[in-house]
NUTI-231924 format. One record per residue (C-alpha): z negated, x, y. Coordinates in steps of 0.2 Angstrom, whole numbers. Example, Ala and Ser with C-alpha at 12.3 -4.5 7.8 and 13.67 -1.06 7.14 Angstrom:
<atom <-39, 62, -22>>
<atom <-36, 68, -5>>
END
This chain:
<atom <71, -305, -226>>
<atom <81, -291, -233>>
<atom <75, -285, -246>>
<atom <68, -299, -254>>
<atom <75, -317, -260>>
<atom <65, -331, -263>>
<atom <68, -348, -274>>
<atom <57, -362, -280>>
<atom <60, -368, -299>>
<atom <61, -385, -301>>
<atom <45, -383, -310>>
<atom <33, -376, -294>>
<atom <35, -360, -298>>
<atom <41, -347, -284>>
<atom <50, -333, -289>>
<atom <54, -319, -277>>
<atom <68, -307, -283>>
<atom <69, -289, -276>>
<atom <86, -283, -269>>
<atom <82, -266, -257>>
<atom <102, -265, -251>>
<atom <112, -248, -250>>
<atom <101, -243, -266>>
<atom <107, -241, -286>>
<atom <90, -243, -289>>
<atom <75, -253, -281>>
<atom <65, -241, -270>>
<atom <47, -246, -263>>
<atom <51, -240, -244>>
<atom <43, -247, -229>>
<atom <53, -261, -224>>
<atom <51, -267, -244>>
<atom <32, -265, -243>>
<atom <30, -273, -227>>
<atom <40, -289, -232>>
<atom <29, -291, -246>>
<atom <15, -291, -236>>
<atom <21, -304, -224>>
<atom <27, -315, -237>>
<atom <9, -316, -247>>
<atom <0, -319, -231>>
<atom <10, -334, -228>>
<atom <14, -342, -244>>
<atom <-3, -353, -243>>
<atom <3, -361, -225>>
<atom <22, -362, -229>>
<atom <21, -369, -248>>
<atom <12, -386, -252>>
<atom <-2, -383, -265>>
<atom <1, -396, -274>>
<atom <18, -391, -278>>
<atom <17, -372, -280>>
<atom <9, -368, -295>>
<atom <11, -350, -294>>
<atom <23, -334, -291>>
<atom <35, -322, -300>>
<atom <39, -303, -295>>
<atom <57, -297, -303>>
<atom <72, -289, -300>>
<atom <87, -295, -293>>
<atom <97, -278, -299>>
<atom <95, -279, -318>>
<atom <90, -262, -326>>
<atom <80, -258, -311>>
<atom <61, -268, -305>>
<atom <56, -254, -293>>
<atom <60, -236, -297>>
<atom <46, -229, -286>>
<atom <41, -226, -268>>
<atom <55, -219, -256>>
<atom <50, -198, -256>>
<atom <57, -197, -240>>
<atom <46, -207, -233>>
<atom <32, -196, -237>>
<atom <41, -181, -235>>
<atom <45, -183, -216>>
<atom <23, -186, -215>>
<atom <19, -167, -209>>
<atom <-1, -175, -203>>
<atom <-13, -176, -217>>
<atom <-22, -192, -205>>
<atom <-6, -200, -207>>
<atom <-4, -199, -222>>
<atom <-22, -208, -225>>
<atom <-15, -218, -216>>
<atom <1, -223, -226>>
<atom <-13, -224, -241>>
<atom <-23, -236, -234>>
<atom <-8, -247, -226>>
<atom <0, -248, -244>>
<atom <-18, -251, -252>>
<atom <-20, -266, -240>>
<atom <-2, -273, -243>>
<atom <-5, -274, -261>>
<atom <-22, -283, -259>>
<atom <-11, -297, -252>>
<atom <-4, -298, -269>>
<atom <-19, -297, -278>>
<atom <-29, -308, -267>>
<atom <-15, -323, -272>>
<atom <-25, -340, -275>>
<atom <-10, -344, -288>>
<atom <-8, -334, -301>>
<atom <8, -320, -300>>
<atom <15, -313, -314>>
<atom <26, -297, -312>>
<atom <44, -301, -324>>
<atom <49, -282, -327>>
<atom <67, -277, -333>>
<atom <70, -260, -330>>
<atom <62, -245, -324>>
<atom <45, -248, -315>>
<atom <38, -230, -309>>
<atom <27, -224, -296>>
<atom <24, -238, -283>>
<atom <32, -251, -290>>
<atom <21, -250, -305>>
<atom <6, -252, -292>>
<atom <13, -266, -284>>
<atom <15, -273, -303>>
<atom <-2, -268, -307>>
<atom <-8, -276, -292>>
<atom <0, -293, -301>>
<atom <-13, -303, -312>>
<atom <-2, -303, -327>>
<atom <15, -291, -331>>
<atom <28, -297, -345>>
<atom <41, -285, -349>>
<atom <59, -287, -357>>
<atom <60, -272, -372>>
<atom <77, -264, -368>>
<atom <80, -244, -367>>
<atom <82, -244, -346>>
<atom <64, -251, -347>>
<atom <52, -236, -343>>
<atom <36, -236, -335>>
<atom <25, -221, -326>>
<atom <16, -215, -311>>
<atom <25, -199, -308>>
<atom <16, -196, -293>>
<atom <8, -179, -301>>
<atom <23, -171, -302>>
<atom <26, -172, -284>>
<atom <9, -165, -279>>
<atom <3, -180, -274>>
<atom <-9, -194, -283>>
<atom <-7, -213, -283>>
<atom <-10, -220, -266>>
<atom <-7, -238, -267>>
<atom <-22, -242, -278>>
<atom <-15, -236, -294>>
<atom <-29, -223, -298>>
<atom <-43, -240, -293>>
<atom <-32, -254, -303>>
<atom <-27, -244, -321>>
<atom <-40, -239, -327>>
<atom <-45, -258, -323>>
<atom <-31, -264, -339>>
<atom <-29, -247, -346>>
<atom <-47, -240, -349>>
<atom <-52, -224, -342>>
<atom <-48, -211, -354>>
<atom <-31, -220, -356>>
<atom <-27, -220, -336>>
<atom <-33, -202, -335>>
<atom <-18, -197, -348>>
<atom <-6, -208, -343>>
<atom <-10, -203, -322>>
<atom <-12, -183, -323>>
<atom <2, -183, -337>>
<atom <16, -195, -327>>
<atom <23, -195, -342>>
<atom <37, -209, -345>>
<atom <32, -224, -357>>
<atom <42, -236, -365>>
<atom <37, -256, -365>>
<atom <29, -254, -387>>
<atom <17, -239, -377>>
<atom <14, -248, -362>>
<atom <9, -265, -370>>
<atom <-3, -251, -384>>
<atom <-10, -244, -369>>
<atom <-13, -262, -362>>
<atom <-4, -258, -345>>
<atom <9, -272, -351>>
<atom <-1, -291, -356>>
<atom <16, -295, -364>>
<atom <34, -289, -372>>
<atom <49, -299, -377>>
<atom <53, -286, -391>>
<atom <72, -284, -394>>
<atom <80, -291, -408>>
<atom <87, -278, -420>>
<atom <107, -275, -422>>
<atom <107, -288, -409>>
<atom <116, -280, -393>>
<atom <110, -293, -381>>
<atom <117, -290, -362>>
<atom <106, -287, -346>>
<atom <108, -306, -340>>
<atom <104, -315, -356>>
<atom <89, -302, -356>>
<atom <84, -306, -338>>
<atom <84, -326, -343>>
<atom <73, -326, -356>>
<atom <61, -315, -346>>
<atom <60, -326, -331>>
<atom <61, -343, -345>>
<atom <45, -334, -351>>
<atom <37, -328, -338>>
<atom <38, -345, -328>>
<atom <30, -351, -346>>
<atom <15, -341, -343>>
<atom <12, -343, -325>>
<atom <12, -364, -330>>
<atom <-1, -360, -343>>
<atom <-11, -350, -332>>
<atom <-12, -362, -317>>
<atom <-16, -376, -328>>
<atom <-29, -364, -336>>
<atom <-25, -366, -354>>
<atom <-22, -348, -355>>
<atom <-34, -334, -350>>
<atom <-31, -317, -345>>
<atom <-43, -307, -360>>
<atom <-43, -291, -355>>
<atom <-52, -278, -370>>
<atom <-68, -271, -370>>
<atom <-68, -251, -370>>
<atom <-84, -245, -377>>
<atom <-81, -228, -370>>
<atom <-80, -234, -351>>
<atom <-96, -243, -353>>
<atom <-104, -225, -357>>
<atom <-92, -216, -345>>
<atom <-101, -226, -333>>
<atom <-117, -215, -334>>
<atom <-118, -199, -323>>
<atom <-123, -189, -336>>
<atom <-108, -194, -348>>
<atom <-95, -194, -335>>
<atom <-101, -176, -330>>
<atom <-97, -171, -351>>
<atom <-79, -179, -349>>
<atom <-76, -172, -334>>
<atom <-79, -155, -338>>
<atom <-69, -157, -354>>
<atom <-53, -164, -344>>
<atom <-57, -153, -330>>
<atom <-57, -138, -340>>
<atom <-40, -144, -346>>
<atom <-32, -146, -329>>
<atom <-35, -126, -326>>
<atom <-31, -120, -340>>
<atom <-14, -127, -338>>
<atom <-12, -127, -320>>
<atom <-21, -112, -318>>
<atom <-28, -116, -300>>
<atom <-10, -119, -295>>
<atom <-9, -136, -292>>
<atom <-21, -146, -284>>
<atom <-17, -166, -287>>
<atom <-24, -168, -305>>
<atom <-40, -163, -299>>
<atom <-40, -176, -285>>
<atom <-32, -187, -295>>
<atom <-47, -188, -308>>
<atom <-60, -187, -291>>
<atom <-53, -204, -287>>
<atom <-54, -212, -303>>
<atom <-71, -207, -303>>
<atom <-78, -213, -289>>
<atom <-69, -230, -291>>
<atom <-78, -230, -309>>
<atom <-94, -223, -304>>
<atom <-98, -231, -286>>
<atom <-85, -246, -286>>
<atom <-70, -251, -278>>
<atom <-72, -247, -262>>
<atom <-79, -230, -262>>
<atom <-63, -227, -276>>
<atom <-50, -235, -265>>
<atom <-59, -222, -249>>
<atom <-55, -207, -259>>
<atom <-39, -213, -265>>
<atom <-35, -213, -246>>
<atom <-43, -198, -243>>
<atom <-35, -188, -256>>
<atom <-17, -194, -254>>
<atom <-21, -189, -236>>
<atom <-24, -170, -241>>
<atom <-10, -169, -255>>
<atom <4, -176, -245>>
<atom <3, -163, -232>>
<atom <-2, -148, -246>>
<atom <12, -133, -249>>
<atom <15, -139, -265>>
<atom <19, -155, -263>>
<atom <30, -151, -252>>
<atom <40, -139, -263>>
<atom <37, -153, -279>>
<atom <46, -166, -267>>
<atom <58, -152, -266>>
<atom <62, -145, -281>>
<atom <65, -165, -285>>
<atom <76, -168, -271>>
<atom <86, -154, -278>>
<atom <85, -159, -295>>
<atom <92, -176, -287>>
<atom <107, -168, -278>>
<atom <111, -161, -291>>
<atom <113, -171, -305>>
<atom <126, -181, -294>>
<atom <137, -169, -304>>
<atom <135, -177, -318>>
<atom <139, -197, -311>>
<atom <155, -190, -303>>
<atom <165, -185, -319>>
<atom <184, -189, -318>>
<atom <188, -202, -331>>
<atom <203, -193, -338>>
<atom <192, -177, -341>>
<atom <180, -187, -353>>
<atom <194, -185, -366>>
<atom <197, -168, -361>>
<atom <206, -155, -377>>
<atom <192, -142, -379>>
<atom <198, -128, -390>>
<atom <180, -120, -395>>
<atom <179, -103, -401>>
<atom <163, -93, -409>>
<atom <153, -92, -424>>
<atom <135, -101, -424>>
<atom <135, -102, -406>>
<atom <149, -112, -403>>
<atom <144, -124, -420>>
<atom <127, -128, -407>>
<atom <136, -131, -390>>
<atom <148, -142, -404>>
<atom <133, -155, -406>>
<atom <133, -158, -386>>
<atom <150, -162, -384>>
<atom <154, -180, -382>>
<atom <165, -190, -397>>
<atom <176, -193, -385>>
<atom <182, -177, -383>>
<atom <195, -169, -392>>
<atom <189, -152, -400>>
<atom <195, -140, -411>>
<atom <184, -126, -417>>
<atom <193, -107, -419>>
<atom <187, -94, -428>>
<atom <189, -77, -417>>
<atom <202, -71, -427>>
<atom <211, -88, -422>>
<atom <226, -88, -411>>
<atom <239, -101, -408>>
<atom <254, -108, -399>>
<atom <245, -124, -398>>
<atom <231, -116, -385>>
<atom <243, -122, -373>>
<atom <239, -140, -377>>
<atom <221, -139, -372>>
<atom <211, -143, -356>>
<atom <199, -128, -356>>
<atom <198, -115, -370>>
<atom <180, -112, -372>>
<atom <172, -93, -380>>
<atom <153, -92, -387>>
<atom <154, -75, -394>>
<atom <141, -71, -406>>
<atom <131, -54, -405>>
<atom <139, -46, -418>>
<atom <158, -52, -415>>
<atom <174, -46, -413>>
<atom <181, -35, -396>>
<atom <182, -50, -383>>
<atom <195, -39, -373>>
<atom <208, -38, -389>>
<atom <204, -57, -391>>
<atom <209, -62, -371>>
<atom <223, -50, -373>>
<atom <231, -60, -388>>
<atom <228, -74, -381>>
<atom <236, -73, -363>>
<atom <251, -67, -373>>
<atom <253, -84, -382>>
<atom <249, -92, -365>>
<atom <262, -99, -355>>
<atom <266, -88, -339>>
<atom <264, -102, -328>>
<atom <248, -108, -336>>
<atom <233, -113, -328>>
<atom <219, -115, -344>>
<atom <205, -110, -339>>
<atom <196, -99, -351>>
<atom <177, -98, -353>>
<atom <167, -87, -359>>
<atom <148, -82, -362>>
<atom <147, -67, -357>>
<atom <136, -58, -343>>
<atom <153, -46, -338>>
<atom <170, -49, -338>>
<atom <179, -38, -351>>
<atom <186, -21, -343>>
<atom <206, -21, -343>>
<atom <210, -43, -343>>
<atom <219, -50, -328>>
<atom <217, -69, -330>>
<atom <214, -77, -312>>
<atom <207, -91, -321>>
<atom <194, -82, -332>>
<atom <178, -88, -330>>
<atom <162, -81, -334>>
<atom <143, -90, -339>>
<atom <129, -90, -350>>
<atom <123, -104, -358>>
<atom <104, -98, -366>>
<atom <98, -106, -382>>
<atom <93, -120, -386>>
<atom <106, -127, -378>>
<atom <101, -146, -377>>
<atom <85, -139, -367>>
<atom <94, -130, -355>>
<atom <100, -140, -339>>
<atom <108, -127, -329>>
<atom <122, -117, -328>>
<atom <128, -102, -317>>
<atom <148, -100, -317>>
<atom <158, -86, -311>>
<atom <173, -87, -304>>
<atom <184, -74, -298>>
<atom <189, -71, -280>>
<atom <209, -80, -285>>
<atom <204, -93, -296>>
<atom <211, -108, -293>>
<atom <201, -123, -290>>
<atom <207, -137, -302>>
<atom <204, -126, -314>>
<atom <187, -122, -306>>
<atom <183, -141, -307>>
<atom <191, -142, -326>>
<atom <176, -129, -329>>
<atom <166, -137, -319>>
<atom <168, -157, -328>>
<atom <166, -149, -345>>
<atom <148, -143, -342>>
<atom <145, -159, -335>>
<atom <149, -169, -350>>
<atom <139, -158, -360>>
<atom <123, -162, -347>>
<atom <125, -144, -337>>
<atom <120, -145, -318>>
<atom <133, -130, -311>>
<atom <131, -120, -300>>
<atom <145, -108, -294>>
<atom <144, -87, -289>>
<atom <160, -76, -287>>
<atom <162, -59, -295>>
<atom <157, -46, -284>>
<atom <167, -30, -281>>
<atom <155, -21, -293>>
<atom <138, -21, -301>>
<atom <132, -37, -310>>
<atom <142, -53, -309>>
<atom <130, -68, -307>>
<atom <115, -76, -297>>
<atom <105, -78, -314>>
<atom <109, -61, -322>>
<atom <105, -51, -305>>
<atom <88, -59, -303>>
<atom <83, -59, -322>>
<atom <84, -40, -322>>
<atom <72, -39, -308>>
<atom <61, -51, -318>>
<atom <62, -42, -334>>
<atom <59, -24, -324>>
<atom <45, -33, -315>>
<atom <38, -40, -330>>
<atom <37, -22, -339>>
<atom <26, -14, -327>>
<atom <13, -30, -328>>
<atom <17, -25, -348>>
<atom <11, -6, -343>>
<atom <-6, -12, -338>>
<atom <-13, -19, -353>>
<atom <-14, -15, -369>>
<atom <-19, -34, -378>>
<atom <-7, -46, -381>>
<atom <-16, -59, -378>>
<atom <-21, -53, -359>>
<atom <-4, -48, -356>>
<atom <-1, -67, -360>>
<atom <-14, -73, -348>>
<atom <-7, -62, -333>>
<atom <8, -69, -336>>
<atom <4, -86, -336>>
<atom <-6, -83, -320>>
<atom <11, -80, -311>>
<atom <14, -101, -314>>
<atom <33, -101, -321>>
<atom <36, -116, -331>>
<atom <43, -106, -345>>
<atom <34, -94, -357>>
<atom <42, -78, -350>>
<atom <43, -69, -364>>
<atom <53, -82, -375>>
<atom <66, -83, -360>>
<atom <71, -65, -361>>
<atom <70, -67, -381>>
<atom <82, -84, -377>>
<atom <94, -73, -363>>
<atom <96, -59, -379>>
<atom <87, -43, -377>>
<atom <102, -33, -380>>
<atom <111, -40, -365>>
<atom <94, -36, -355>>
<atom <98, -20, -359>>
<atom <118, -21, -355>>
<atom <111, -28, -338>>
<atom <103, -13, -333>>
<atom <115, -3, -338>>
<atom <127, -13, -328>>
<atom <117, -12, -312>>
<atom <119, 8, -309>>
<atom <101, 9, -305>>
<atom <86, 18, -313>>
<atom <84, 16, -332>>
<atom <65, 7, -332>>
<atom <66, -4, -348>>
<atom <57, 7, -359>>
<atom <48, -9, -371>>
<atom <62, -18, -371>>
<atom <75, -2, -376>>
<atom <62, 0, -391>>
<atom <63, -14, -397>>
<atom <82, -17, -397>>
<atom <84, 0, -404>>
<atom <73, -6, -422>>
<atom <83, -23, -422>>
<atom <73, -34, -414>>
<atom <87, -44, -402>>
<atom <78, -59, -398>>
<atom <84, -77, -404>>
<atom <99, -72, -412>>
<atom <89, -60, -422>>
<atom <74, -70, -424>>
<atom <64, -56, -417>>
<atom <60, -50, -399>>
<atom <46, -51, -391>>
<atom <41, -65, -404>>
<atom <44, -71, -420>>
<atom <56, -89, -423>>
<atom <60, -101, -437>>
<atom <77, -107, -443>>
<atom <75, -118, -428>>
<atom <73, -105, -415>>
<atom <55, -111, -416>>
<atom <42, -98, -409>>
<atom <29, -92, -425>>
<atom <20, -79, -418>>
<atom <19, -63, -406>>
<atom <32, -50, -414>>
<atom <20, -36, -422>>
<atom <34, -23, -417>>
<atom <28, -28, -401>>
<atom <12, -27, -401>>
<atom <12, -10, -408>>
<atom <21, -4, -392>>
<atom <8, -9, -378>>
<atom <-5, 2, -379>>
<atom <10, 18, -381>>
<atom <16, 13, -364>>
<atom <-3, 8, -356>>
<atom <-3, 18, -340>>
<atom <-14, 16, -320>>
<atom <1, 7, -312>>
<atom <-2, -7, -300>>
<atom <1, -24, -309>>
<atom <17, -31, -298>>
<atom <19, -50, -291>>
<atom <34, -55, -299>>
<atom <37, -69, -290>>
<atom <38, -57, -276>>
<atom <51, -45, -285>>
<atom <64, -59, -288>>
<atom <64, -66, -270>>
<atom <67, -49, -265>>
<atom <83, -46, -276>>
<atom <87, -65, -270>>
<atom <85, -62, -253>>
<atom <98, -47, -255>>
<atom <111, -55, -263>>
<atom <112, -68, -250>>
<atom <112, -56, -235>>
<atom <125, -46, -242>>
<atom <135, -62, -247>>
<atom <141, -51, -262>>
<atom <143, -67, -273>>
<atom <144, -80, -261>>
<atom <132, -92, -265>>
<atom <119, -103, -255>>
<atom <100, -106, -254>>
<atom <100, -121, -260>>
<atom <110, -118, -276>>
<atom <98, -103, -278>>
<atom <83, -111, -278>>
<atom <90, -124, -291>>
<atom <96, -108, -302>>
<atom <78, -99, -300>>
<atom <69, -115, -305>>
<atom <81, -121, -321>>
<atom <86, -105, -328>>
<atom <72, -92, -324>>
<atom <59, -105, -324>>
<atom <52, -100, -306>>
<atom <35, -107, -300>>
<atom <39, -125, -296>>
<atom <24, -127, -285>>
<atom <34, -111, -276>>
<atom <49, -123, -273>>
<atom <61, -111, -276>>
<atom <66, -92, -272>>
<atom <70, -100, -252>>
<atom <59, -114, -248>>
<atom <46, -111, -236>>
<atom <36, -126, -228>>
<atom <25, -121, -216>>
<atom <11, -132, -209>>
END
């Protein structure tokens, strides 16, 4: 077997250890499931009974049991039959498991998501080591897709319905305290405090233990007790079930708004298992897995996840000598916030604007987060390049959404970095047409460090510099007309929500600074269109730096409440104009950018861009993805 390694304690216990080669992690794949099978079919011909006693599931690679089922796999299925199909094989495999005439406990150390917390579930007892690489979910939501190995038929078994629901249609991450609360977890080997115990001497005493219970359970001295939830006894009645779910129901629309498909089938399934039994739940599990693996939006899920894999590759490849790097950091409140994301074991030394010195050469990358109201950032570049050695190759970076007029710096580089930081996982960088490319990469590592996917854009030869900026103007310019057909806030809310970004729209542009909206239009040479927005910059209301745009924020950048100066404007700007599809607007700017190649870019660093900085549509897949079935 390749994937599996088996061993016999000298107690009569088999333990089988999962080791998928060529993977970081334990992935569920085809070859894994299908070794699983065969080896439970013929554990009762190959083992004598009177010496095996039972079985234990673990991990040979420690931090990892099974991190979910190879997407791949289901991503190449184009045939909604097939996919039933895959359902039903996987389903059947795992009964093998279940069906196990000695008990089989899974040991878990590590994360257990998606398939391999069915194949766990399908186990008559799980034990879990408490460390912080110990995470359990069924994710499977998120992609579009539902559980299809049974998990929909077997959690709700341990967990309860209402709990399964949650946990299922959320795909939320728990860790083992929530997991053992929830009853998905029988047991925990809690950590000890201030003691900083390694992987190995944690992966000894979950087997010691786990090979302790699997003893007591074939010797019957210890029964599984599984608790009594009064509400799935009433849940169980047609009439109450009906109640609950309309009231989970109702929830899945209003916050997927029609949009995605899989928590409604997701619940169907759960249902029927509760309502009708087993085998009429597993049949729809099937059936539904069948129809979501081939949807539109699963497809662009498993997309957008793919890229969101891709990318953060970036941030397992930093140089070890640019984890130390010398950040000088200039900028007022701005910089102190990006300050808290940079790693202890960077050197930085924070500069006010006013701030220039010979020791600039001694840095790795001179960083610039101007505030709104600061100093001309053309006279600051100036002094600075003047200290600068001739011959130096610093790169400079600074937020900004143009490059100052009049400063010739080859390795000036230009971004913006939208509050709150910490939340914000992309970042689009600039570069010019001559910048040199280790100082590109320097640029490049220090985003990283900080958690910043990159992407990279050129400066064009004239309009606006930036993937990001050139489609957030189309955004904003689309979004005013939608603004121009209603004259209630809280309908110009719900159309905007209706369009399925994963960002409250609004708050984006109050994040991006209104001002600079407005210095994006300008910029572009076009037609002036922003009327609301020009309004509310010129009485002061700036966005987050202000604490007022389109809404109202806290000390924290916390959103209070809709901005009254706002409000006010709608019905003065209320006209018969024909409500525009957004997305539609965006893909059109994208779509010329890349034919014209102005800032040489690709599809695929687009898509990433149009999904984690403007928040586009994930069930879209991005500005360029297009799956046709």
């Amino acid at each position: 077997m390749n994937n599996l390694k088996t061993r016999m304690t000298s107690t009569g216990v088999l333990i089988i250890e999962i080791d998928v080669p060529n993977c970081e992690e334990n992935i569920l794949n085809e070859s894994l499931s299908k070794e699983f099978y065969q080896l439970f079919q013929s554990l009762s011909c190959e083992l004598n009974p009177n010496k095996w006693h039972g079985t234990i599931i673990k991990s040979k690679k420690l931090g990892s049991f099974i991190a979910g089922a190879d997407i791949n796999w289901i991503e190449s299925i184009h045939d909604s039959v097939k996919a039933k199909n895959l359902s039903l094989m996987g389903q059947r495999r795992l009964l093998e498991i279940e069906k196990s005439e000695r008990p089989v406990v899974a040991a878990i150390l590590g994360t257990c998501m998606g398939g391999g917390l069915e194949l766990a579930l399908a186990c008559h007892y799980r034990i879990a080591a408490e460390h912080d690489k110990t995470l359990f979910s069924l994710p499977e939501i998120k992609l579009g897709l539902l559980p299809g190995c049974g998990g929909t038929q077997r959690a709700p078994k341990v967990m309860g319905i209402v709990n399964s629901v949650d946990f299922i249609l959320k795909g939320n991450k728990i860790n083992c305290k929530k997991a053992k609360e929830l009853g998905l977890i029988d047991h925990v080997i809690e950590k000890i405090d201030n003691v900083d115990e390694s992987l190995e001497k944690v992966d000894w005493e979950l087997e010691r233990k786990a090979v302790e219970i699997v003893l007591a359970m074939s010797i019957k001295i210890m029964k599984i007790e599984r608790p009594f939830y009064i509400t799935d006894y009433f849940l169980s009645f047609p009439y109450f079930w009906s109640i609950y779910e309309g009231k989970v129901s109702n929830e899945i629309e209003k916050k997927t708004m029609g949009n995605y498909p899989a928590p409604l089938k997701a619940l169907e399934a759960i249902k029927y298992g509760h309502l009708y039994g087993n085998k009429k739940g597993y049949q729809i599990e099937a059936d539904n897995f069948g129809y979501l693996a081939t949807t539109n939006e699963s497809k662009a899920l498993i997309h957008v996840f793919n890229l969101l894999k891709d990318m953060k590759k970036q941030l397992k490849c930093i140089p070890e000598i640019l984890k130390n790097m010398k950040i000088a950091l200039y900028g007022g409140r701005k910089a102190l916030n990006l300050l808290k994301l940079i790693p202890k074991t960077c050197l930085v030394k924070k500069f006010s604007h006013l701030e220039i010195d010979r020791q600039l050469n001694d840095f790795d990358v001179i960083v610039i987060m101007p505030d709104d109201y600061c100093t001309d950032m053309k006279v600051l570049l100036q002094s600075m390049l003047k200290i600068l050695n001739n011959d130096t190759k610093i790169p400079i970076l600074i937020d900004l959404i143009t490059f100052p007029e009049d400063v010739i710096y080859k390795n000036l580089f230009l971004t913006r970095v939208v509050e709150p930081f910490d939340v914000t996982l992309h970042v689009e960088i600039v570069k010019q047409n001559n910048s040199e490319l280790n100082s590109l990469e320097t640029v490049v590592t220090f985003f990283n460090i900080i958690n910043k996917c990159v992407t990279i854009t050129t400066r064009p030869a004239k309009g606006i510099s930036g993937f990001v900026n050139n489609c957030l103007l189309a955004l904003v310019q689309g979004v005013e007309e939608v603004m121009k057909t209603v004259e209630v806030f809280e309908i110009l809310e719900k159309k905007l929500k209706s369009f399925g970004f994963s960002v409250d729209i609004l708050e984006l542009f109050d994040s991006f600074g209104l001002q600079n909206i407005i210095q994006l239009e300008i910029l572009s040479e076009g037609e002036r269109k922003l009327v609301i927005i020009q309004k509310l910059v010129l009485s002061s209301n700036y966005g987050k730096s202000s604490r007022c745009g389109f809404y109202l924020y806290d000390e924290k950048l916390r959103k209070i409440s809709p901005n009254p100066d706002f409000i006010k404007l709608l019905p003065s700007i209320k006209s018969e104009t024909t409500c525009l599809d957004i997305t539609s607007v965006i893909k059109g700017v994208a779509k010329k950018l890349i034919h014209e190649n102005s800032i040489n870019t690709n599809t695929k660093d687009c898509d990433f861009a149009s999904l984690f900085s403007l928040g586009y549509p994930p069930y879209l897949g991005g500005l360029f993805f297009k799956y046709l079935f």
